[in-house]
BAMIDREN-229297 format. One record per residue (C-alpha): residue in one letter; x negated, y negated, z. Coordinates in steps of 0.25 Angstrom, whole numbers, plus 5000, padded with zeros to 4 digits. Layout:
<pts>
AXYZ;...
</pts>
This chain:
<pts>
X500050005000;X499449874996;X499749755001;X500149614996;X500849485000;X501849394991;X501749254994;X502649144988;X502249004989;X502948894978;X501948774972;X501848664975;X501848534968;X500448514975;X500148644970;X500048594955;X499148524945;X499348404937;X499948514928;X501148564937;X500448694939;X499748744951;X498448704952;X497448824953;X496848824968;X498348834973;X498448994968;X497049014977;X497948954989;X499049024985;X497949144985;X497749125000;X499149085003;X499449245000;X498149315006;X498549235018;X500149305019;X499549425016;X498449425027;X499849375035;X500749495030;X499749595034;X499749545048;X498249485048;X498449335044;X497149255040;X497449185055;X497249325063;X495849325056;X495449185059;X495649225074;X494849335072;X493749245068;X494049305051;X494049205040;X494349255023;X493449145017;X493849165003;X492649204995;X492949224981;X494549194973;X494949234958;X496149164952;X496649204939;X497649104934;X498749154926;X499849064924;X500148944932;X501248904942;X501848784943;X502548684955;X503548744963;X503348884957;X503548994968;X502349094967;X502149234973;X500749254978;X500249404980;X499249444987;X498449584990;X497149624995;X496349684986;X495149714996;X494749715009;X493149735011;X492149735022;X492149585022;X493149525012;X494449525006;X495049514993;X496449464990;X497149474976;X498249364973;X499349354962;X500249224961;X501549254954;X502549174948;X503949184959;X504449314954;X502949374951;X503449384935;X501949304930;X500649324939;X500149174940;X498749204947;X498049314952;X496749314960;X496049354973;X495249294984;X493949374992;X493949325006;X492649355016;X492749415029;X492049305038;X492049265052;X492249115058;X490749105054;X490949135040;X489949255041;X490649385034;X491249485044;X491949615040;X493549615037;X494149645050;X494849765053;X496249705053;X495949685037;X495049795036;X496449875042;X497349825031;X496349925019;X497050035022;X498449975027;X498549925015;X497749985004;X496749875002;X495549904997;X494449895006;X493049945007;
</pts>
């Protein structure tokens, strides 16, 4: 069983370009936006990790853009872990039209595993424990 969250979030006119579309770094945001209700929906949100002294520095993003959106379009964010390693973790995201009929972007983000330090520590067991609950890939 793999698992995968579906966000929806509606664009805003802030969100847009000179053009009426929305401007590119938004989908990264919308990126995080997703990775963060799933970290939430699998009962370990980015907030329990930060009080265990955990940060995800992002460490590397692909975005491969599609077809554009446009202001107050309601987009379906997916997102799915890919991996978990000793030490980082990678995140596929797709952003849909409302109904997912056109796949508008796809991409993924690597995070490191570091403490308050920024030094690189291993992926805690509470991460580590999801692999085999949910069928992630893993080391």
């Amino acid at each position: 069983m793999s698992v995968s969250n579906i966000t929806k979030v509606r664009v805003l006119y802030a969100d847009t370009d000179a053009m009426g579309v929305v401007y590119h770094t938004n989908y990264i945001k919308w990126f995080e936006l997703g990775r963060n209700e799933l970290m939430r929906q699998l009962g370990v949100p980015c907030t329990e990790l930060v009080k265990l002294g955990l940060n995800l520095p992002l460490i590397k993003v692909s975005c491969d853009y599609l077809k554009f959106a446009t202001y107050d379009q309601l987009l379906t964010v997916e997102t799915r872990f890919d991996y978990i390693k000793r030490a980082s973790i990678r995140f596929n995201s797709s952003i849909y039209d409302e109904n997912k009929e056109n796949l508008l972007v796809e991409g993924y983000t690597i995070h490191a595993c570091t403490n308050n330090e920024g030094r690189i520590r291993r992926i805690p067991k509470l991460l580590l424990e999801l692999i085999n609950k949910y069928n992630i890939k893993g080391e």
